[in-house]
C-alpha positions as CSV (number, residue, x, y, z in Angstrom):
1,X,107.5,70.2,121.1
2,X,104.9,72.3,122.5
3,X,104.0,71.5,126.5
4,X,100.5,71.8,127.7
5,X,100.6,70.5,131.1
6,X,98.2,71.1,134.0
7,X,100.5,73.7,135.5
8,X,102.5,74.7,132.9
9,X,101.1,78.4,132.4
10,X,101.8,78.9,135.9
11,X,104.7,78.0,136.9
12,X,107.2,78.3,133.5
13,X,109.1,81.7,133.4
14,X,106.5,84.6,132.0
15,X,109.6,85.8,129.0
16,X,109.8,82.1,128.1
17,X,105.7,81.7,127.7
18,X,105.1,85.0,126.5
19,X,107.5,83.7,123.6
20,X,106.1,80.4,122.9
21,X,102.7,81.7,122.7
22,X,103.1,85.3,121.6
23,X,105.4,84.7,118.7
24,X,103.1,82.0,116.9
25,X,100.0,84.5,117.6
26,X,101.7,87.6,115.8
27,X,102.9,85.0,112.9
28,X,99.7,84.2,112.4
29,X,98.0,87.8,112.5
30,X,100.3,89.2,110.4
31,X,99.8,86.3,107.4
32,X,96.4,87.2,107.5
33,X,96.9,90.9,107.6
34,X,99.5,89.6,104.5
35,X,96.3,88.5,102.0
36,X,94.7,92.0,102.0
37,X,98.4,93.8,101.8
38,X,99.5,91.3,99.3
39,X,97.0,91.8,97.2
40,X,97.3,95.7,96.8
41,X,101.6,95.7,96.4
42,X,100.4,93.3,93.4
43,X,97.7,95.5,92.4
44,X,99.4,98.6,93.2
45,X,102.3,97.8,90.8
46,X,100.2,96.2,87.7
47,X,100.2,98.8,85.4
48,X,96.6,98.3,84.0
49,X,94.9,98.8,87.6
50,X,97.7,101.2,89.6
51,X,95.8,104.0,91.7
52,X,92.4,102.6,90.8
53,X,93.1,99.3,91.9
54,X,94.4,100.6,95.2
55,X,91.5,102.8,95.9
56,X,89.0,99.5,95.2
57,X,90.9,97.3,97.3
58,X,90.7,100.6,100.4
59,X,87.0,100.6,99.3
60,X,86.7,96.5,99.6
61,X,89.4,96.1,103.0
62,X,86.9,97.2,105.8
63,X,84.1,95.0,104.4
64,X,86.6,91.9,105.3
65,X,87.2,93.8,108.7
66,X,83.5,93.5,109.2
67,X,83.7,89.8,108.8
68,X,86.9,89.5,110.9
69,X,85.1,91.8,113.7
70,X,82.4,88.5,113.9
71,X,85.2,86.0,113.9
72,X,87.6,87.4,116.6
73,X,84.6,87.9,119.1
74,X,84.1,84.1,118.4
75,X,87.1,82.8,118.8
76,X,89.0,85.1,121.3
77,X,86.1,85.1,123.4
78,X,86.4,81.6,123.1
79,X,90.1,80.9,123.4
80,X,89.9,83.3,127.4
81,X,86.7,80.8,128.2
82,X,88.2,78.0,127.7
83,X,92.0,79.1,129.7
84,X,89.9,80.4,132.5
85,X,87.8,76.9,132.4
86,X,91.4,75.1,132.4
87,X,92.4,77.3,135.2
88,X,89.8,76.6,137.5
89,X,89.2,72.9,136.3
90,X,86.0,73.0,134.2
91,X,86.8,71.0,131.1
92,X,82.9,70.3,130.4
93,X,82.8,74.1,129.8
94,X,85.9,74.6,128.1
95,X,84.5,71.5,125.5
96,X,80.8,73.6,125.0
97,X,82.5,76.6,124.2
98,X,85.1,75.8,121.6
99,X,82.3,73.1,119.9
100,X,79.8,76.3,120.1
101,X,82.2,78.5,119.0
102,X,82.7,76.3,115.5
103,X,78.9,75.8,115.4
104,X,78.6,80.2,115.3
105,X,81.4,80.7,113.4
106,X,79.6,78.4,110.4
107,X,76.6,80.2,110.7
108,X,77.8,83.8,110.6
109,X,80.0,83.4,107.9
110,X,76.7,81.8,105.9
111,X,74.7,84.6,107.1
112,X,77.3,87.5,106.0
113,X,77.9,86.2,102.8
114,X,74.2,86.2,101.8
115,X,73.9,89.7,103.1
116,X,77.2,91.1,101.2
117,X,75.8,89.2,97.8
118,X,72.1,90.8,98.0
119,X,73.4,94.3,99.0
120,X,76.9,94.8,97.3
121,X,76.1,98.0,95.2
122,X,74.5,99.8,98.4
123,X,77.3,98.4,100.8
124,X,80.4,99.5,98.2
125,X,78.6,103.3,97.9
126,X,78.4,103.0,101.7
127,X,82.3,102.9,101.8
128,X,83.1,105.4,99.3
129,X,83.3,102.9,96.1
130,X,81.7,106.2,93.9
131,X,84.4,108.6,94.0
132,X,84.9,107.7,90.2
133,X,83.5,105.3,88.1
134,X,86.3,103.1,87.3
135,X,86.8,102.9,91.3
136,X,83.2,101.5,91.7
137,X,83.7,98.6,88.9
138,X,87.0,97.7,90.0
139,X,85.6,97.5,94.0
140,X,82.6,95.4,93.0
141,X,84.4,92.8,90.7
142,X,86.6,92.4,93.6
143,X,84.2,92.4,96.4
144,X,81.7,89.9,95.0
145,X,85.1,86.9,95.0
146,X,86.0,87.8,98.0
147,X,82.2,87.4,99.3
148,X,82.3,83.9,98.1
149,X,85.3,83.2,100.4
150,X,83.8,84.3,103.3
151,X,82.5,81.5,105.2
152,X,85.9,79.8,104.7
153,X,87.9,82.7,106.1
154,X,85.6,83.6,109.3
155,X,85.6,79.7,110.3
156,X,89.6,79.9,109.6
157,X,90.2,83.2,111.8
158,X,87.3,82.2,114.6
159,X,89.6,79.0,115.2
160,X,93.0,80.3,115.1
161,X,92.7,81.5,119.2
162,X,90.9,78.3,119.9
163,X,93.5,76.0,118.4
164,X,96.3,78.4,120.5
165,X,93.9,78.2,123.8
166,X,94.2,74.4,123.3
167,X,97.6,74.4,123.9
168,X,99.1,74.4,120.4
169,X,100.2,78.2,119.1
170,X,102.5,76.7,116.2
171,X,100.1,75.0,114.3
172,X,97.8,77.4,114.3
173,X,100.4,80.0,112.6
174,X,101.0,77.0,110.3
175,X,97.6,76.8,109.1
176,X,97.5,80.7,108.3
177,X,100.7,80.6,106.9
178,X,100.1,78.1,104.3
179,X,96.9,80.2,102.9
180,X,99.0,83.5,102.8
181,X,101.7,81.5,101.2
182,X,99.3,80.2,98.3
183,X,97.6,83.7,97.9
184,X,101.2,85.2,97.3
185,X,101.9,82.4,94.8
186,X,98.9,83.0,93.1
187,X,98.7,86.7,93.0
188,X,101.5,87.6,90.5
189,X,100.9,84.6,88.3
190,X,97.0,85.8,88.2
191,X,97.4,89.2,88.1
192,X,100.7,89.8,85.7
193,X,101.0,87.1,83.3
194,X,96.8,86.0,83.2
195,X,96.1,89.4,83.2
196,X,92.9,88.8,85.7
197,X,93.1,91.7,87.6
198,X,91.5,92.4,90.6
199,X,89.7,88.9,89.6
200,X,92.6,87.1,89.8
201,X,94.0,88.6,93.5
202,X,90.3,87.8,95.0
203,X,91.1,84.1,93.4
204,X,94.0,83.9,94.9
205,X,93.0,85.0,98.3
206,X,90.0,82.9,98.5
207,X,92.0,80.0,97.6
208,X,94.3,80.5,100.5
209,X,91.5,81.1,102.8
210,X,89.8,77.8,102.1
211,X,93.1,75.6,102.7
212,X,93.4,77.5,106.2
213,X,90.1,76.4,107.0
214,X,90.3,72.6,106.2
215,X,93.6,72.6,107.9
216,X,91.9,74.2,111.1
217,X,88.9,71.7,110.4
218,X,91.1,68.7,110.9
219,X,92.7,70.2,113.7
220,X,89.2,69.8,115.6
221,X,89.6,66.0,115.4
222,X,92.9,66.1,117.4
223,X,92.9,68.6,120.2
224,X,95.0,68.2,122.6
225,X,93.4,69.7,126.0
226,X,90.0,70.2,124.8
227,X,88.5,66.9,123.6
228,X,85.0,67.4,121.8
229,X,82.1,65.2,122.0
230,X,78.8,65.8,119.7
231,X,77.3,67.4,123.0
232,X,79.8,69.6,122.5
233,X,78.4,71.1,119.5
234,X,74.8,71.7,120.9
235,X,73.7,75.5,121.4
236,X,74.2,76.0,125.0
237,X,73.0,79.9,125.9
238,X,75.3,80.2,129.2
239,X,78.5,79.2,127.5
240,X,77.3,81.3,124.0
241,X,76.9,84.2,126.2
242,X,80.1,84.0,128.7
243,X,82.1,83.2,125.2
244,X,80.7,86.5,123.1
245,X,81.4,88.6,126.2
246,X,84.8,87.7,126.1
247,X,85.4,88.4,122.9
248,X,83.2,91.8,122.5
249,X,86.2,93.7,123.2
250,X,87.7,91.9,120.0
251,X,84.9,92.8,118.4
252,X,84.2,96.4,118.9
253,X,88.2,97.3,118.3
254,X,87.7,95.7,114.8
255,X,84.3,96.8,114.3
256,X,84.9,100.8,115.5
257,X,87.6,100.4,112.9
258,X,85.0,99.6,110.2
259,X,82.8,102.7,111.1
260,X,86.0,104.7,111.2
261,X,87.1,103.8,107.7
262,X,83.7,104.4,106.7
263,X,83.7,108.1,107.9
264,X,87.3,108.9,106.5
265,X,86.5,106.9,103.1
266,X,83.4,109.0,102.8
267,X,85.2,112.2,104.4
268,X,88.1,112.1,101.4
269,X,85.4,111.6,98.7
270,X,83.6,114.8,99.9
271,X,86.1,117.2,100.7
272,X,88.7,115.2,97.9
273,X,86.5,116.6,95.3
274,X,86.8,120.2,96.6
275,X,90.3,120.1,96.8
276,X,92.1,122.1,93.8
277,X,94.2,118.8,92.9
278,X,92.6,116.1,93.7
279,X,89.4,117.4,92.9
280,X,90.5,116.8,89.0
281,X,89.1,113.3,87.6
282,X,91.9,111.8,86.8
283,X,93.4,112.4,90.4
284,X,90.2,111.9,92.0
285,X,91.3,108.2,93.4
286,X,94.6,109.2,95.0
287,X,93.5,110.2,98.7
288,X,91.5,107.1,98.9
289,X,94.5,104.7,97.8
290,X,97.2,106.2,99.8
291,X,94.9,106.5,103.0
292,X,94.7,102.8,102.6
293,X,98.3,101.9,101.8
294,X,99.1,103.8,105.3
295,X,96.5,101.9,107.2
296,X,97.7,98.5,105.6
297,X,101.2,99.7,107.3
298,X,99.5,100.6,110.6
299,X,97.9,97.0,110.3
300,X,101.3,94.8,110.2
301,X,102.5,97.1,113.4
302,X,99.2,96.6,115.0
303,X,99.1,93.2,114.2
304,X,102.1,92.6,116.2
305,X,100.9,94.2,119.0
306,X,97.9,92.6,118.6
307,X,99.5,89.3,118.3
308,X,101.4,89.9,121.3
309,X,98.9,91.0,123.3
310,X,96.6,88.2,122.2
311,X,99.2,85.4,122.6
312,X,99.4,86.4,126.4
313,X,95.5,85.7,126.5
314,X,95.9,82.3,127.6
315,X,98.5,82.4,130.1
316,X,96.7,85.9,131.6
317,X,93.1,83.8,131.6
318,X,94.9,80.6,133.2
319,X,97.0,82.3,136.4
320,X,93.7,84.3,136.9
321,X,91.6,81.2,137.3
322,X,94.4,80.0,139.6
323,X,94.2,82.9,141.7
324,X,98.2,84.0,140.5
325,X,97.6,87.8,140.0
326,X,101.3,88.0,141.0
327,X,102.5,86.7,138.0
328,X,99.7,88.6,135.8
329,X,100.9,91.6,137.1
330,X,104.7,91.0,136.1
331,X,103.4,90.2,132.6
332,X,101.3,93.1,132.1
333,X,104.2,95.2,132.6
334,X,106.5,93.1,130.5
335,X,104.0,93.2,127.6
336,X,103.5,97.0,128.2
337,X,107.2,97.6,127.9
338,X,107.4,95.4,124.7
339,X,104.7,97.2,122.7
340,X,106.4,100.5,123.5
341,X,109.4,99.3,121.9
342,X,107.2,97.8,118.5
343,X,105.5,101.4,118.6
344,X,108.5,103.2,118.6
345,X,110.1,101.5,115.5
346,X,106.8,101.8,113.8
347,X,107.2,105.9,114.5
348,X,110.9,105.7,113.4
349,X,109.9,103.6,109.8
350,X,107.3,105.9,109.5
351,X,108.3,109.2,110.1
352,X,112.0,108.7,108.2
353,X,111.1,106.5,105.5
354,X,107.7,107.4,104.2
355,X,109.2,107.2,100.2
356,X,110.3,103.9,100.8
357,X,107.0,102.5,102.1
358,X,105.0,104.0,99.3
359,X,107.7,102.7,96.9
360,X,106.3,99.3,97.5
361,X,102.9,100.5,96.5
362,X,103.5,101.5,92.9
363,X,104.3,105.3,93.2
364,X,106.9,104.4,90.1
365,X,103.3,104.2,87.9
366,X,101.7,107.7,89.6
367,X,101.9,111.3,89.6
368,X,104.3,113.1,91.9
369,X,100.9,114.5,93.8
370,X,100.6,110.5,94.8
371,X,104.0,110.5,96.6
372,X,103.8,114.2,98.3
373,X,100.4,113.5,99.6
374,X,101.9,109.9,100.9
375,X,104.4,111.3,102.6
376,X,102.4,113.5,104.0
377,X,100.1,111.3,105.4
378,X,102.3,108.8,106.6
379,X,104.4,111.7,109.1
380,X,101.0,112.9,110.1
381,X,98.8,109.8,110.7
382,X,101.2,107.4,112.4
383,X,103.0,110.4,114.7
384,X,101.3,109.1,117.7
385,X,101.6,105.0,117.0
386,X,103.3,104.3,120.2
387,X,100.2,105.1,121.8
388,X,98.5,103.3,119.5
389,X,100.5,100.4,120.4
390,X,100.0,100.4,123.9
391,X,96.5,101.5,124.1
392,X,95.6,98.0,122.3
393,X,97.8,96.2,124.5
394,X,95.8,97.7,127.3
395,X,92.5,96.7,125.8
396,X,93.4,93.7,125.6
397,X,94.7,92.5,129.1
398,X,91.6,93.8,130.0
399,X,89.9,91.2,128.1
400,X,91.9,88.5,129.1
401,X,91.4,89.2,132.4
402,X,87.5,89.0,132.2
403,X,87.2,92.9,132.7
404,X,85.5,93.2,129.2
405,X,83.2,96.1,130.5
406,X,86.8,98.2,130.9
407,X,88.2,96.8,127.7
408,X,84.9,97.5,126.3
409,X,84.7,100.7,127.1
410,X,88.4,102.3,126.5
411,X,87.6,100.3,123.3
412,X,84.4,102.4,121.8
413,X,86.2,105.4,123.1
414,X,88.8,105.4,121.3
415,X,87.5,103.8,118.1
416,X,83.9,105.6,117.8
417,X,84.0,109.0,120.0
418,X,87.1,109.7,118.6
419,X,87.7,107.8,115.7
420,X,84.7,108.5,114.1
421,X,84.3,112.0,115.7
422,X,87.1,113.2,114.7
423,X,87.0,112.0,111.8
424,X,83.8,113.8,111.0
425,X,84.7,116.7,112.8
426,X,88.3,117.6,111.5
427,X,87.7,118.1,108.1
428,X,85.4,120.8,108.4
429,X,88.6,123.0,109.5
430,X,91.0,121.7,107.6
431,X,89.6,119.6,104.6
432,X,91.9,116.7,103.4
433,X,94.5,117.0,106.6
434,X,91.9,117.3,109.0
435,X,91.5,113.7,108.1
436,X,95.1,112.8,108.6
437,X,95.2,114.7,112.1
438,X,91.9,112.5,113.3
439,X,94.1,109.5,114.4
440,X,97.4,111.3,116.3
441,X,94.5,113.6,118.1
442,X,92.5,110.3,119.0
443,X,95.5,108.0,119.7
444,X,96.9,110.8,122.3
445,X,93.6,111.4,124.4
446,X,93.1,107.8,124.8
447,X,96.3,107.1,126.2
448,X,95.7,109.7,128.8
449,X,92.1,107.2,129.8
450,X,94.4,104.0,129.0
451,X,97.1,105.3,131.9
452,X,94.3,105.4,134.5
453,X,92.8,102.4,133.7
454,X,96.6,100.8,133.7
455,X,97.7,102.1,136.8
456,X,94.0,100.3,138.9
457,X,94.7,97.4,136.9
458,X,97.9,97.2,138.6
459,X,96.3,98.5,141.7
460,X,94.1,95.8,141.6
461,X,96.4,92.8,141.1
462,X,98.7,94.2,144.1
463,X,95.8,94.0,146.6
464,X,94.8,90.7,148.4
465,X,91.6,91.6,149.4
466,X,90.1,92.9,145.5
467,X,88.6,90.4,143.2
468,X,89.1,90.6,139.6
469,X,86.2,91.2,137.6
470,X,86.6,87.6,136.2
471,X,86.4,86.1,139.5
472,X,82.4,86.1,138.6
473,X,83.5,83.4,135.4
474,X,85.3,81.2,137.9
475,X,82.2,81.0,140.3
């Protein structure tokens, strides 16, 4: 039975909370990490679509990130409002900002939809969807289903953190799980034996993405902590603004990842087609899918770290409202430590068992230039993933705290300046690897930022007479 009593968050044992609320919160990220990943080991290993397929769905995966990017702001910006409201024992705002938070996460996912359905063609180019023609069709037959599922999975992911914030982490992994669980019911039987393709894995992922959102939906008429009344649900600027700057860390981490996938998608298409292998047509595709098979696997580790990170959002936001920096202190160390650990058994799978990861994605159907170049680019990209790991968890204490102009800011850094940058930059030297070195390079000089930033944060906490930066929410 999950507790949510007044003073639970600050007085129960930080391993025990960090448990009950982490755990739930990297179930949940990681089954919705599942539908995209899902859908390419099916893709991957039908026959008919192999290499193609995977290159579509790499083309199609940051245009869901996009809509994720809007949802995350919404709802994690939410979920620290409302625990530093519950802290400081403001329920009225807590109640306008998860009923305004529904009301924006309605209209956003309404508003991207219409703009992915008018520009499709011009947004699919945008992410490298021309570097062949069969890549293009396949990334536009899927796109335009998963378009039509949008609104249903932004209003599903916006209210995941608020249904956690209110005090009840399980069943908001329940109500992702059920939708991956449909989506991996549905994939083979749409894909293999109905032979629908790439129509038939968008089907099935926007059919699990609707039952998340009615299940979330009904949660809204039983919260626990946070009881909604129709006022709840009218516009309020003040709260719309305090929530959205909470969650623009969330934002810009997803976001930067979008323009980053952007420049490398583009980046292998251009220097792809100069290489002497895989600038032959019938290889043309591989760079693109394998680059997205090892980013799918760098999203379940960062989703865990993620998850944990964001599980500890509301018991960071809570103990700061109650003025117990004591205990936020403890817990930023005990979460730094943790993510270390994740990181390094990412760099271990990685690094030592790179055949066996792309085994999963169909290599049995390619050439043995898809495998090499996989294994390749798995030792090379994810070198520096403990970094990775604890770089994110940094950004987002920071958040949870209410210091999102630090989290911000570590956050474009690392995602834009040298995401992007490098990105960019990298290839000029040495074509196709440069891409693959862009993310160790960028992971390794943010971490040297990230350990300043730690050590004040800690700083900070230990020292009576500072104020956290959130200390301006409480007022």
């Amino acid at each position: 039975m999950e507790k949510h009593g007044t003073n639970y968050l600050a007085e129960e044992r930080l391993g025990t909370l960090m448990k009950q609320y982490a755990l739930p919160c990297i179930i949940s990220l990681l089954v919705g990490a599942l539908y995209n990943i899902v859908d390419q080991i099916f893709i991957a290993n039908a026959s008919y679509l192999g290499s193609y397929g995977n290159a579509a769905n790499t083309v199609v995966f940051p245009l869901t990130v996009i809509a994720l990017a809007v949802s995350v702001m919404i709802g994690d910006g939410c979920c620290a409002f409302v625990s530093i409201c519950r802290g400081s024992n403001k329920d009225t705002q807590a109640q306008k900002s998860v009923g305004n938070a529904v009301v924006m996460s309605i209209i956003c996912g309404i508003l991207l939809t219409v703009i992915y359905f008018i520009f499709n063609e011009q947004i699919i180019t945008l992410f490298g969807g021309t570097v062949n023609e069969e890549t293009f069709r396949l990334s536009k037959e899927y796109f335009l289903l998963i378009t039509a599922g949008l609104p249903f999975y932004m209003f599903g992911q916006a209210m995941n953190p608020v249904i956690r914030a209110d005090g009840s982490p399980k069943f908001a992994m329940i109500s992702t799980l059920s939708g991956a669980v449909i989506n991996i019911i549905l994939d083979p039987i749409l894909i293999f034996p109905m032979h629908m393709g790439m129509k038939g894995a968008a089907i099935a992922t926007v059919i699990g993405q609707i039952v998340t959102a009615l299940l979330a939906a009904g949660y809204l008429f039983r919260t626990k902590t946070v009881h909604l009344t129709r006022s709840a649900f009218v516009p309020n600027r003040s709260v719309i603004v305090k929530t959205l700057s909470l969650g623009i860390c969330s934002f810009l981490s997803q976001i930067s990842l979008v323009a980053a996938m952007a420049a490398i998608n583009n980046m292998i298409r251009k220097y792809g087609a100069a290489d002497e292998i895989f600038g032959q047509p019938e290889f043309s595709q591989i760079p693109m899918a394998v680059v997205g098979i090892v980013m799918k696997f760098f999203q379940i580790i960062i989703s865990i770290v993620v998850g944990m990170a964001a599980g500890c959002i509301p018991i960071v936001g809570f103990n700061i409202g109650a003025g117990q920096r004591e205990r936020v202190k403890k817990l930023f160390g005990m979460l730094l430590l943790s993510e270390g650990i994740v990181g390094t058994a990412a760099l271990v799978i990685a690094e030592f068992f790179p055949r066996q990861l792309i085994g999963i994605f169909g290599a049995a159907n390619e050439s043995a230039y898809y495998t090499d170049f996989a294994v390749k680019a798995f030792r090379i990209y994810l070198c520096m993933i403990v970094f990775a790991c604890i770089n994110k968890a940094a950004f987002i204490f920071l958040q949870a705290m209410g210091k999102a102009a630090a989290s911000t800011m570590l956050s474009m850094v690392r995602e834009i300046l040298f995401g992007v940058g490098f990105a960019l930059l990298l290839p000029v030297f040495f074509g196709l690897d440069g891409i693959l070195y862009s993310m160790p390079l960028s992971d390794i000089l943010t971490a040297i930022l990230s350990a300043a930033v730690i050590v004040n944060t800690c700083r900070e906490l230990s020292d009576e007479k500072r104020i956290p930066a959130c200390a301006a929410i409480r007022q």
